[in-house]
N, C-alpha and C positions, 0 to 999 in steps of 0.2 A: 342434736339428732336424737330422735327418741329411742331408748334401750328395746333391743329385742327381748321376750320375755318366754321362759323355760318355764314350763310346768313339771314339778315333783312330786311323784307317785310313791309315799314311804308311809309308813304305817308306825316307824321307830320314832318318837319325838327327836332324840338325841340324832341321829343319822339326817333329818330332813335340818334340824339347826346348823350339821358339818356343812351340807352342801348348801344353806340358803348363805352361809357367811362365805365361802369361796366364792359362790357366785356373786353376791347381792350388787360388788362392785362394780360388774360389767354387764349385766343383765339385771331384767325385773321378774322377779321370781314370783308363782304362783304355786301353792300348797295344795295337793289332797291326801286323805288318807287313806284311802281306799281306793279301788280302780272303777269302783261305782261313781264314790265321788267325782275321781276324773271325768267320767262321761259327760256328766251333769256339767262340769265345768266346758270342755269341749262344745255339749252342746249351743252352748251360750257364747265362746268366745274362741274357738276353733280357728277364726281366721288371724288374730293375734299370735297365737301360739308357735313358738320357732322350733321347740325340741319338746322333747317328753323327758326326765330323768325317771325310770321306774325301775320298784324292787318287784319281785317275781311271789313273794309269801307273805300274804297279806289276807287280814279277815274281809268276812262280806262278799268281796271279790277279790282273787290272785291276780297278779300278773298277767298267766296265760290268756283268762277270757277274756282280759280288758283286753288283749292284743288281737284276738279271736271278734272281739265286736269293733273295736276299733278300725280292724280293718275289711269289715262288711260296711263300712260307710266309707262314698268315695273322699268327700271331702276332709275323712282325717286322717286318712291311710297314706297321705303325701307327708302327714308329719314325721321326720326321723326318730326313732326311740334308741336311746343307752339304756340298757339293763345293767340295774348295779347288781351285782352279783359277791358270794365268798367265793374265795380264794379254791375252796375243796368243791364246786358244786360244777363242777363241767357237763352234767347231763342235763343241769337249768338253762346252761347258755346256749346248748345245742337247739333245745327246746325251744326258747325264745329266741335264736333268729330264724328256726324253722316256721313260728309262725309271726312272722317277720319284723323281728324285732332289727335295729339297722346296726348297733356293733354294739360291747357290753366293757365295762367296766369291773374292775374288783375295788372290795372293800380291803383296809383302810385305801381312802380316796390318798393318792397324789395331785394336788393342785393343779401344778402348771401342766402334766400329762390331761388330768380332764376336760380342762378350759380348752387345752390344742386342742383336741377330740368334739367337742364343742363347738370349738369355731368352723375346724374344717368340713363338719357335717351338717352345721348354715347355710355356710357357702354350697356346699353340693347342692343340698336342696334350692338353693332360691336360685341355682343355674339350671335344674333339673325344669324346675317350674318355669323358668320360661321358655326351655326347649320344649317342653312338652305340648307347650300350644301351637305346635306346628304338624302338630300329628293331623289337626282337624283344622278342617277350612274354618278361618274366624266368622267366615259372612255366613255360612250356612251352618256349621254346625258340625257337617260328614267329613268321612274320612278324607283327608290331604289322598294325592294321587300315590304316593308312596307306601302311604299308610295303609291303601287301600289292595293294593300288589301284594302285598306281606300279610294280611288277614286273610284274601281270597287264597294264597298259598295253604298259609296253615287250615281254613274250611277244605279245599279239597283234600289236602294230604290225610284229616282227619276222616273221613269220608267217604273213602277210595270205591265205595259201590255204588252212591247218590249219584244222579243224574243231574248237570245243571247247566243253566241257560246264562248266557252272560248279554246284558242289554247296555247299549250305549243311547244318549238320549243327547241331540241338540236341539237349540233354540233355532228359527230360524231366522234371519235378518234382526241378530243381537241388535248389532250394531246400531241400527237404524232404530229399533226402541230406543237403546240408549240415549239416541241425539234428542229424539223427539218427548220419550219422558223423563228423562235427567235419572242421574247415577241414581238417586235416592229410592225413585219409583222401583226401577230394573230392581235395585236390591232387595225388594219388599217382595218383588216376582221372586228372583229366585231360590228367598228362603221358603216362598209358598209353595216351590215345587221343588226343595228337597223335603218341604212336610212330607207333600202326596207319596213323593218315594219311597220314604220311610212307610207310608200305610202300607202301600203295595209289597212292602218287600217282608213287613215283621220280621220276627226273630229269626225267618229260617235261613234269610240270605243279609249282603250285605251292602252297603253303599257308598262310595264316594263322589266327590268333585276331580270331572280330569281336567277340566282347566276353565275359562271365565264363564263361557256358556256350555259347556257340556259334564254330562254327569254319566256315571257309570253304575248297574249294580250286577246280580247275580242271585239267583233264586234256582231253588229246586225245578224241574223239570218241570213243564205241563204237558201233560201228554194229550191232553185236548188242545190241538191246533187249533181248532175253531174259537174255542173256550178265551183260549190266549188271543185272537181277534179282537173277537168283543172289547176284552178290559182294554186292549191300545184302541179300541176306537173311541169307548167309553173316555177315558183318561185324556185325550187329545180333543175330543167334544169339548172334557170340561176346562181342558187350558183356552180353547182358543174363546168358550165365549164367558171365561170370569176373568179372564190375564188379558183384555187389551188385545183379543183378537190373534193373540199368538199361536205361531204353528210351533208344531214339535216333530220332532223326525227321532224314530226307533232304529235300529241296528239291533239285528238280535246275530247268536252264533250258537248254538248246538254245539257246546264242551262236549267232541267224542273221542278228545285225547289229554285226560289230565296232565298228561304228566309234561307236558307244550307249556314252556313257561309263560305265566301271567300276562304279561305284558303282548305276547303276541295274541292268548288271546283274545285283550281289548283291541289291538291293530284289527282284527278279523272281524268284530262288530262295528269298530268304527268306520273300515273300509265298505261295512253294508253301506250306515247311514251317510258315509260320502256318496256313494252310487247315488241318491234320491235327493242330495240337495240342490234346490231348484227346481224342483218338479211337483207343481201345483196340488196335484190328486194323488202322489204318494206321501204316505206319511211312517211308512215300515219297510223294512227291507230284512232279509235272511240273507245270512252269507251262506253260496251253495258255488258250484264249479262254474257259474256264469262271472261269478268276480273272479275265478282261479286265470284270467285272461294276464295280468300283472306275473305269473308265477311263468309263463312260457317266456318275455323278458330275461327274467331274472335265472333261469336254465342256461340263457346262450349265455348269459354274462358269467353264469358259473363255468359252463366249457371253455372259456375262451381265457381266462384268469392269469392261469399259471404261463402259456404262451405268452401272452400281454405285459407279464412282470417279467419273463425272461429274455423279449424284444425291447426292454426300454421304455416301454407307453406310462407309465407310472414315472411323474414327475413330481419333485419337493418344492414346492412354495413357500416362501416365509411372509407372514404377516408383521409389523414392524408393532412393538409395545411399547410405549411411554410411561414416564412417572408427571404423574398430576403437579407434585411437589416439587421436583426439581428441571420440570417441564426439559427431559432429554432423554434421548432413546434406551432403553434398558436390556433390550434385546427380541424374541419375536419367537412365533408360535410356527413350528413345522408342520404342513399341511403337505395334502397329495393331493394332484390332479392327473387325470388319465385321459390322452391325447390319443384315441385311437385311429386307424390309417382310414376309414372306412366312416363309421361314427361320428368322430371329430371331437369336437371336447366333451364328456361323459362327467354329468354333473356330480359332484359327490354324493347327492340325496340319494343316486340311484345306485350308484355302486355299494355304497360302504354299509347300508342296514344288509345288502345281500350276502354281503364277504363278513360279516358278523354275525350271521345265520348259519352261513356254510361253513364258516371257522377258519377260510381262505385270509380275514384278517388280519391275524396271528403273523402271515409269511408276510402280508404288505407293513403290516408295522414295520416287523424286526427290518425290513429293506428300509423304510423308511427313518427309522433310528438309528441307522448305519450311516444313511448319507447325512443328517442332521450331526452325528460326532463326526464325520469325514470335513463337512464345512465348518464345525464349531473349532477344528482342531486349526485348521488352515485362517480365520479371521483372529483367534488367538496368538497364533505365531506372527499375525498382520501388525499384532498391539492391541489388540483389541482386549484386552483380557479380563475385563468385568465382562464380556459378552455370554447372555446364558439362551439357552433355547425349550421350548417347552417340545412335548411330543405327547399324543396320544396314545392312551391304554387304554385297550379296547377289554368288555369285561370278559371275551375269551383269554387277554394274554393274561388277567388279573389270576385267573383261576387253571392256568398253569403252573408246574409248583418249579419250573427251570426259570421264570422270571427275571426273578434275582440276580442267578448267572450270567443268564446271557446281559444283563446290561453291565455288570462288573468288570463281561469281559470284554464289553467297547471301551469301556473305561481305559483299561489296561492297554487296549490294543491302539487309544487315541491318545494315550497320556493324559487324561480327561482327569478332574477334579468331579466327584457326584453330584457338587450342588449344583453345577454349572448344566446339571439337566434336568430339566423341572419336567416331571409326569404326570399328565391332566387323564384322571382316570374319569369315560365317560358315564354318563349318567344311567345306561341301562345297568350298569354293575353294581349298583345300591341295589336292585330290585331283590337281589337272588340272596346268597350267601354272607350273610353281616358277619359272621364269626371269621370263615376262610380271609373275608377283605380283610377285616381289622388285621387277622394277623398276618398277611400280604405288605398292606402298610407300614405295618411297624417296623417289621423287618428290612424293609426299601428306606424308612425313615433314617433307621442303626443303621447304614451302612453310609450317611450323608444325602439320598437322595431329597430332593424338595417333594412334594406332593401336592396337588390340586383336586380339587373337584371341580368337576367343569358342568357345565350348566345348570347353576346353580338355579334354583326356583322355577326350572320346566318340569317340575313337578314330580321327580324319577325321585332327584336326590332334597333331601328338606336338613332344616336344623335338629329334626331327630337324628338325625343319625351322627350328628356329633357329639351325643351322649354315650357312641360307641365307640366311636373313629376318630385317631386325633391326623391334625390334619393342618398342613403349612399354609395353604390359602384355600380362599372359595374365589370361584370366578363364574359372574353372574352372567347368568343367559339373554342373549341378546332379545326376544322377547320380553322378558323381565322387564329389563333396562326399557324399552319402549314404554311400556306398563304403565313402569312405577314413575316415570319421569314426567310423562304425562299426568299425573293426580299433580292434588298438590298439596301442596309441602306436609300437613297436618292428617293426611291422612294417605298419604304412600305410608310402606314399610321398608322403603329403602333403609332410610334414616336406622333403623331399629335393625336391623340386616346388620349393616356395616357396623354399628357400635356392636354389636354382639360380637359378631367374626373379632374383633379388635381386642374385644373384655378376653376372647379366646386366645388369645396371641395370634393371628391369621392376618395374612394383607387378603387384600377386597384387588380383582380385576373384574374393569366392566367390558365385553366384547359386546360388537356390533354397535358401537359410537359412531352416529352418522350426523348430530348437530351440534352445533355452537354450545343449545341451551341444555342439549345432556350432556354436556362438560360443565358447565356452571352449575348444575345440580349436584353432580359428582363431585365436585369439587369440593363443595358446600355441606355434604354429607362426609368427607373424608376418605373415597376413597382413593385406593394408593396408584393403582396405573391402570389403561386404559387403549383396548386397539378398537380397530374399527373403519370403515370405510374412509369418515369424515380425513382419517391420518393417511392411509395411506390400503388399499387393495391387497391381497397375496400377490406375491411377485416372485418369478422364478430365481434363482440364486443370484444370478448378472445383476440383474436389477438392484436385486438388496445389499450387492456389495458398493453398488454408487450408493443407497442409502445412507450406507456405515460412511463412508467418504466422507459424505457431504455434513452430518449430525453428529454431534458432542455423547460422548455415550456418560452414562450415569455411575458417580460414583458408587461403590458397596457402603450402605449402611453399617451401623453395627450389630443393629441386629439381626442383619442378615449374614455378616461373620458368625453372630454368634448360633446362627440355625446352624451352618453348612457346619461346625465345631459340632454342634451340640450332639450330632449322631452317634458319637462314643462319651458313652458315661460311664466311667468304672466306678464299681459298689466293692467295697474291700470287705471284705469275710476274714474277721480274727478273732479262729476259734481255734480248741486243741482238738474235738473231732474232724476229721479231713471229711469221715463219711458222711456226716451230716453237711458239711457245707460243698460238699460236690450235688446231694440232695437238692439243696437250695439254691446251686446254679443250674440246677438243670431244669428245676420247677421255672425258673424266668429267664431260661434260655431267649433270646432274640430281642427284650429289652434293654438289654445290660449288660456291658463287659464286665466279667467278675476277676476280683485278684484275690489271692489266698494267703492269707499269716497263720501261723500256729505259736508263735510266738511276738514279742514284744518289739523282739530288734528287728525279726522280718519285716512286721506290720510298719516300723517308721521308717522303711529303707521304701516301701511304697510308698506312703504319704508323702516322701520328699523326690518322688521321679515328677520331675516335669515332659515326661512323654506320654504318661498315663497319669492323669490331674484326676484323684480320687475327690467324684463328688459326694460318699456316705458311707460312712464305717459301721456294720454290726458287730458290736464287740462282745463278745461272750464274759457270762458273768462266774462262770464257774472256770473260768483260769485260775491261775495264781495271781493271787491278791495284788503284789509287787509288778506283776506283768501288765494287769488291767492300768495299775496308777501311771507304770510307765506311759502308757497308748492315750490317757487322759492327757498327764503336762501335756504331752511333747504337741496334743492337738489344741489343747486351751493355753500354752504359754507364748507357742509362736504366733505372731499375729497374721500371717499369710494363711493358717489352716483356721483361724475362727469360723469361715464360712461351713466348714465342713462338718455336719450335723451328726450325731448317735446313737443309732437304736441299739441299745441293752437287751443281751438276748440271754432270757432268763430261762432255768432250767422245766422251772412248772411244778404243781401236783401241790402237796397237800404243804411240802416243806420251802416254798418260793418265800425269799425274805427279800425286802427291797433293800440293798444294801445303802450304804451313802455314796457307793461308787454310782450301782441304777440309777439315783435322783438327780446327780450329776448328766446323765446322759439325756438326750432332748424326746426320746419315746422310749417304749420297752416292747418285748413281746417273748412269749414263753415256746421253746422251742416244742412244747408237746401240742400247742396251737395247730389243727388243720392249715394244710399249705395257703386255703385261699386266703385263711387270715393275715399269714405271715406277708404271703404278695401284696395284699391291701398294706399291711401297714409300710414295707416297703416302697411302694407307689406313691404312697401318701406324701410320704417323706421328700420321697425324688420330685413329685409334683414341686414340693415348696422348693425344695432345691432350685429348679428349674424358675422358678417366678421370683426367685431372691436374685436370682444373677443376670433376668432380664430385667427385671427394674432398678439392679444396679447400672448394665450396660445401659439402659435407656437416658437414665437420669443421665449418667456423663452423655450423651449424645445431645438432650437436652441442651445443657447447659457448654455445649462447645461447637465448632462451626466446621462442616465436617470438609471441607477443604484445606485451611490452613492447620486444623487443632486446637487454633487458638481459643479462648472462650467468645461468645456468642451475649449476646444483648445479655441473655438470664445469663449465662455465667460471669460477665461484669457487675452486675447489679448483687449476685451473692456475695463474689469476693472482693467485694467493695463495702457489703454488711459485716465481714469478717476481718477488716482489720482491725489489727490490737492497736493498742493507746500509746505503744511504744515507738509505732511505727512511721507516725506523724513525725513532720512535714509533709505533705505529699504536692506534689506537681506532676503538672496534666502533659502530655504532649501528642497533639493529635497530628494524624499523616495519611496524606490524599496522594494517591498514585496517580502522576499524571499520564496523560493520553492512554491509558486503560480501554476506548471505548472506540478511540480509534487501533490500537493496534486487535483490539477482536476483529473489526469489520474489515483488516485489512491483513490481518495472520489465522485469524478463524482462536476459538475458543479456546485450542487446548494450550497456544503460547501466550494467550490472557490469562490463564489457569496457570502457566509458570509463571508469570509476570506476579502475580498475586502470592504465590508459593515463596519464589526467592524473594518478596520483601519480608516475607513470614519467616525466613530461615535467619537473614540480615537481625531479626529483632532477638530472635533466640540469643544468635551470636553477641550481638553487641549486650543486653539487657541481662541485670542480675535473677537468678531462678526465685527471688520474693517480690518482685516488679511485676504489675497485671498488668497482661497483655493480652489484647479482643481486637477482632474483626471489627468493627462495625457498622461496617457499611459494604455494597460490594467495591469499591476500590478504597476505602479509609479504613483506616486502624488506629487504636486508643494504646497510649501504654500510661500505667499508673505509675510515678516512680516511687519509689519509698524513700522516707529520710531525706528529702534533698530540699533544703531549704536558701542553698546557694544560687542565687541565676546564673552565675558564669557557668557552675557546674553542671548546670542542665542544660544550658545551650550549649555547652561543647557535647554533651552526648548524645544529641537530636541533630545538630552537625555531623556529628559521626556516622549515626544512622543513616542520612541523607548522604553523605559520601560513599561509605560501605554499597549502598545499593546502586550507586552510578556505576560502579565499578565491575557489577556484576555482567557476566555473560551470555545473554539470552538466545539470539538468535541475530546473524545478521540481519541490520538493518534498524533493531530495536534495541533503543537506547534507555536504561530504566533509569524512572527519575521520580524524587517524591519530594513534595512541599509540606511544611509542617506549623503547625500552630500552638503554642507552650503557655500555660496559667501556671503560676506560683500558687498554690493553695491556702497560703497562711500556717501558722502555726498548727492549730487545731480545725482545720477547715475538714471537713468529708465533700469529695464531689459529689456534683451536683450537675441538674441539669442546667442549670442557668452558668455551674463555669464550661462545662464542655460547650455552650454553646459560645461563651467565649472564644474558648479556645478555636472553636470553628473559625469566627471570625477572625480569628489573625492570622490561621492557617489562607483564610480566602486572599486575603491581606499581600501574605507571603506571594501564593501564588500568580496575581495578580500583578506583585509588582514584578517579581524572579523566579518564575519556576525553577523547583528545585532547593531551594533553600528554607528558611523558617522566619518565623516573626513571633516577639511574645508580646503576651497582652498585659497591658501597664495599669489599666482600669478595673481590677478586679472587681470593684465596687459598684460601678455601672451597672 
């Protein structure tokens, strides 16, 4: 794999030799002297480049203005820059990341702090760069629908006196191009007519794509009605006879209420150019009070609301959710439908954008989140108790600041556990407030709750806004899913979707699955579970509780133990000012439970609660010398706190010495640092923290079988590379649970699932704790023994096993019984596949002749 390569901007020969030999080992380093030079180099090889190292005082050209031209070109202004910096020069650093330098360094360099530094502003950037191409439609160019809500936001807000028109634009009968000139042509169309858009529109408005045939932009006023004629007649002349005879249909709207959020109104020009689709000799339409006919509707349904939800009419449906992977039910999505006396069933299209306008939403939720913990509380007590349910947040209850409360206080009032209610916050709530959501989010997140994005890629919510939002899954929109299912394989973005959410730590749900073949695509791309028609319809609670009846519900992952865990992360603060680190919890209040030492013995009377598992110590460097060494052993000599990382939090200014206690510690940070620094590097820390203990959980998930515990295919094959030379003899003994497949089909799963368990408890019992013991099959198990080069002695303890588990008590009627199959290994022998398959054979052998008993294999050599 080819070395990433850092360009050095230093002027000092000595200072550019420090950092070319730290680096040289793990990167390929590129030299300038000057920040002219650098340009020169960028211009040439800008797209190689991963980082920038630069000093700020330098001939020819400084620092500043390399940072100053650097970033009036787009192409290099994505590079991350460390400014090396002395120790005394704080108005340099200010100054270079004002003109945006990305974080800065002090002279003399610390190694392993730079390299960290280093890497994790790689990694940001090459995550940064691929989110960011989802700002813009890849086929055209314009802004993504989201991207294009949040620029028309900030034009108007900028603007508060301009006058502007907002246009929506479809193709008409896409579709039927499509068939007739193939994807490739259509695509050449529609990047020619987001050109035209872009003429039409220049710099003074803007433009996006709202979805596969239709575009949206926005332009200053024409107060020439007529004027404005002309160019849509003109413009639609020239699609229909250079485009293959295409018609195009306008929607225009007269913004005479900025302050109407975005998105409604694109609904109001879009709602023109529906009025006109299909209709030969219109090609424009104005939204004016002849469309306001929809709005008299949606009055009765606002008068009638509160009645309607205090009679009953408002009913909870569950949709049923599956895992792709362990193909069994996982739990299901709370829906509403409204059963009116009169009316009859009131589709949700038409009630729920009304009651999300009028903010009557807010009441049908929290009713509806009421009865979802009233039934989640009641199927729990049934046994059911992996069972979770997701619920709708609608982006008015997002941006009420009682949120929080009220679902803490179902919690309480359900006995409810948080994660067991996953929040699919919908997709108009990206459009508004990114700051308020984020930190909505996080806070729902700390408290245990799961979090969704729900309709993913209808175009509200995109993978920008995961550079903001962190976020437990994405769950892709059922248009989507039709979309991208239909391309194929090599040129969907499913594939690219789902790895990303994944690289993110996120499971993928695909809603609205209605065939065979988007299950085998989904499948095929990874992702994790899946509802939808094809499975099963919303069904009122009766119904889904025969669901639960009749289906195997799915075990908890690990790491989804370790989400529903991960909501409380305590950061220990051991410092002797109190004022400052009450400062520092207050600055990152909501990501973080804080504990507090001021001395040595407090600080290890925390690290050793196991009811608050401190995942990061900032330890103050201006304690007493004796106090800091203490807090050091006691985390690097016990080996359960190795995981627990140390930011050095150093005093700052002119007299900051790095002591040998600092270098010990895994970062540093000066406490005269502005707070957003100190959060950054805090964050930073807790990041790795976070991704060191999901890729330890994972790994054991990997390599074990998450029913029994036992090890799994990969975890046999490791600890089978792991034995020592001491350990030989080894002998095989393999074991087939008989009638397994009829006691499923004739006790149902969950007493196949003991049946499987108690032979898995039987091996514990019987088998020494250096004996490998694996699943490996669904009713076979492998145990390795160690040391046993006697046959007698290993067929009496493969008998034993085979008796232990006859013994056991399952259920009337079900008699548990296993046959076994045993190879001697030889002296020096490692298995292998050719003896387990031995071993197979005589295990068949056994069975064959005696279920229940064993047989060993006399032919090793065969």
């Amino acid at each position: 794999m080819a070395k990433k390569r850092i360009l050095i901007v230093e002027d000092d020969y000595i200072d550019r030799a420090v950092l070319t030999k730290i680096l040289s080992d793990t990167y390929d380093v590129v030299e300038a002297y000057n920040g002219l030079e650098a340009l020169q180099i960028l211009e040439k090889e800008h797209d190689s480049i991963s980082l920038i190292l630069l000093d700020v005082m330098m001939p020819v050209m400084d620092g500043f203005e390399f940072l100053r031209q650097m970033h009036a070109t787009k192409e290099y202004s994505i590079i991350p820059v460390i400014v090396t910096t002395l120790g005394d020069s704080r108005s340099d650093e200010l100054k270079a990341l004002s003109n945006g330098a990305t974080d800065f360094v002090m002279k003399p360099y610390i190694p392993q702090v730079l390299l960290q530094r280093i890497d994790n502003l790689i990694q940001l950037r090459e995550h940064a760069a691929v989110i960011n191409q989802y700002r813009f439609d890849r086929l055209t160019g314009l802004y993504s629908r989201e991207f294009f809500f949040q620029k028309v936001s900030e034009l108007l807000r900028d603007h508060p006196n301009e006058k502007y028109t907002m246009f929506s634009i479809n193709i008409e009968n896409f579709k039927l191009l499509n068939d007739s000139l193939g994807v490739k042509a259509c695509d050449n169309l529609l990047r020619q007519i987001a050109a035209t858009i872009r003429l039409n529109v220049t710099e003074e408005g803007i433009c996006g794509r709202y979805g596969a045939d239709r575009f949206l932009y926005i332009k200053p006023r024409d107060t020439d009605v007529e004027n404005r004629t002309k160019k849509i007649e003109s413009m639609h002349k020239y699609y229909h006879d250079n485009m293959n005879g295409m018609s195009i249909k306008w929607g225009i709207y007269e913004i005479d209420d900025p302050t109407l959020p975005v998105d409604k109104m694109c609904d109001r020009a879009l709602m023109a150019v529906n009025s006109i689709t299909g209709l030969y000799d219109s090609y424009y339409a104005v939204y004016d009070d002849s469309l306001r006919g929809k709005l008299v509707k949606e009055k009765q349904i606002t008068d009638i609301a509160e009645d309607s939800l205090h009679n009953g009419e408002f009913i909870s449906f569950y949709q049923p959710q599956y895992s792709l992977e362990d193909e069994c039910l996982i739990g299901a999505e709370a829906l509403v439908r409204w059963k009116h006396p009169v009316w009859g069933l009131v589709s949700p299209a038409d009630f729920i954008p009304v009651f999300e306008r009028n903010g009557f939403i807010s009441r049908l939720d929290r009713y509806v989140w009421e009865k979802a913990c009233q039934h989640l509380r009641r199927w729990i007590d049934m046994g059911y108790t992996n069972m979770r349910v997701s619920v709708n947040i609608s982006r008015v209850d997002v941006y009420q600041m009682d949120i929080l409360d009220v679902l803490l206080s179902l919690m309480e009032k359900y006995d409810l556990e948080p994660h067991s209610l996953h929040l699919e916050i919908t997709e108009s709530a990206y459009s508004e407030n990114p700051a308020q959501l984020s930190q909505t989010i996080n806070e729902l997140r700390a408290h245990g709750f799961v979090v969704e994005m729900d309709d993913f890629g209808s175009g509200y919510s995109s993978l920008n806004m995961l550079s903001h939002i962190s976020l437990d899954t994405l769950k892709l929109d059922m248009t989507f899913i039709t979309n991208e299912t239909a391309k194929p394989f090599d040129v969907s973005i499913l594939n690219d979707i789902v790895s990303m959410a994944h690289r993110l730590d996120m499971h993928i749900i695909a809603e609205g699955v209605e065939t065979r073949e988007q299950i085998r695509r989904l499948r095929a791309v990874g992702c994790d579970y899946v509802q939808g028609y094809f499975f099963a319809k919303p069904m009122p609670v009766e119904e889904f509780d025969q669901v639960l009846a009749s289906q195997r519900m799915a075990k908890p992952r690990a790491i989804d133990r370790l989400r529903a865990a991960i909501g409380k992360r305590y950061l220990l603060l051991v410092d002797e000012n109190k004022e400052y680190a009450q400062k520092m919890a207050t600055s990152m209040k909501g990501r973080y439970e804080f504990l507090y030492a001021d001395n040595a013995a407090d600080a290890l009377k925390a690290i050793d609660d196991n009811e608050h598992p401190v995942a990061l110590v900032v330890l103050s460097m201006t304690m007493d010398s004796e106090e800091i060494n203490r807090v050091l052993y006691h985390i690097r000599q016990v080996p359960r706190n190795w995981r627990i990382p140390i930011i050095a939090s150093l005093k700052g200014g002119e007299d900051t010495e790095f002591t040998m206690q600092a270098r010990e510690c895994d970062d540093f940070m000066c406490k005269s640092y502005p707070v957003f620094d100190l959060q950054r590097r805090i964050n930073s820390m807790m990041d790795v923290v976070e991704f060191n203990e999901r890729e330890r959980i994972l790994q054991g998930e990997i390599c074990s079988d998450a029913l029994t515990k036992l090890y799994n295919h990969r975890g046999l094959q490791l600890a089978i590379a792991n034995i020592d030379q001491d350990e030989y003899p080894l002998s095989i003994g393999l074991f087939s649970l008989d009638h397994l497949k009829e006691i499923n089909e004739t006790y149902g799963f969950e007493v196949g699932d003991k049946y499987i368990k108690s032979f898995a408890k039987v091996l514990e019992r019987a088998t020494r704790n250096t004996d490998i013991k694996c699943r490996y099959g669904a009713d076979e198990f492998i145990v390795i023994f160690k040391r046993m080069r006697n046959e007698s002695i290993v067929t009496a303890k493969v008998e034993e096993i085979c008796v232990a588990y006859s013994q056991v008590k399952i259920q009337d009627g079900v008699k548990p019984s296993a046959s076994a199959g045993i190879v001697l290994c030889g002296e020096d022998t490692t298995p292998n596949a050719h003896l387990i398959e031995c071993a197979d054979k005589a295990m068949c052998k056994a069975k064959k002749e005696n279920q229940g008993h064993y047989c060993v294999w006399n032919d090793v050599g065969d």
